[in-house]
C-alpha angles and dihedrals in degrees: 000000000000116000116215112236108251112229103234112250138202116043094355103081115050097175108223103220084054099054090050085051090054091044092050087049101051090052094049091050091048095059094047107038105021129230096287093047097046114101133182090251095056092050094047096048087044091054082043086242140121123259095256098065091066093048090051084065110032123013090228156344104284087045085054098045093046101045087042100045089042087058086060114034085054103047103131099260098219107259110233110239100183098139099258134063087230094062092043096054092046094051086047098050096049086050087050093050103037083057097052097052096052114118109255091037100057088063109035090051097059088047096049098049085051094052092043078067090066099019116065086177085062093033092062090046098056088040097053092048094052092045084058102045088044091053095063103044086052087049097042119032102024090035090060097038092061092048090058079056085244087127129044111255110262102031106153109249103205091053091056091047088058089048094047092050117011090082098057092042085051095047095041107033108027102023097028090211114158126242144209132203088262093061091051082046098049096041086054096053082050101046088045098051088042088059101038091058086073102308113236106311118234 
């Protein structure tokens, strides 16, 4: 008599599928309801589980918001590679900005950097995946910038880098002003003369 081979169970098995329908519903409560109104319950009716399923995977909710916003805040942003640092800055305006106005993201962003304000634990989190972000703009696109000779030798990268992108964060994400394609248009001509007259010095 054949025995049929018995799946392990526990801890063993995280089902896929389950573990992306916990991750989409985090991110959609978190857009509706905010950090410090998300609970287990709501996440796991929302992913149509049980609550143990969630704690088979993080202890609790801070341990599931954390791991799940850091996958995607540090997802590698594709670096434009167009030939110019105008058209690289102005690639990379129009995905940053794409990415600030979706939908959930609109939304989640605002509340996490509240709650940084009162959580060290998020704010380390948010900080590390925009020190990494900013990193590889500054390596990629200003560092080659520099070696085309578009930009003068020693401009500080991470001081580009705030110009580049610091405006767009500040009209989408804090003062949720709309834009149009002038104004990405416009606020690359500027960022582009403010770095050619001898860029930000190191």
């Amino acid at each position: 008599m054949v025995t049929a081979k018995r799946a392990p169970a526990g801890a063993a098995v995280l089902r896929g599928d389950i573990t992306a329908a916990i991750r989409n519903a985090v991110m959609n409560e978190l857009a509706e309801v905010g950090y410090g109104r998300l609970s287990i319950e709501a996440v796991a009716r929302r992913a149509g589980v049980g609550k143990t399923a969630i704690y088979r995977r993080w202890s609790n909710k801070l341990e599931m918001v954390l791991e799940i916003v850091s996958a995607v805040a540090e997802r590698s942003v594709p670096m434009p590679d167009t030939g110019s640092f105008a058209g690289d800055l102005q690639l990379l305006m129009f995905i940053v900005s794409k990415a600030l106005q979706h939908r959930i993201a609109s939304q989640i962003i605002p509340d996490l950097m509240a709650e940084a304000a009162r959580n060290p634990k998020i704010a380390e989190t948010l900080q590390r995946a925009l020190r990494t972000h900013q990193l590889a703009v500054g390596e990629k696109i200003v560092g080659q910038a520099v070696t085309r000779g578009e930009l003068p030798a020693g401009t500080n990268a991470d001081l580009a880098v705030d110009l580049m992108l610091g405006p767009l964060y500040w009209r989408l994400a804090v003062s949720r002003t709309p834009i149009d394609d002038d104004y990405l248009e416009n606020l690359s001509h500027a960022v582009i003369g403010a770095l050619r007259q001898g860029g930000p010095a190191t």
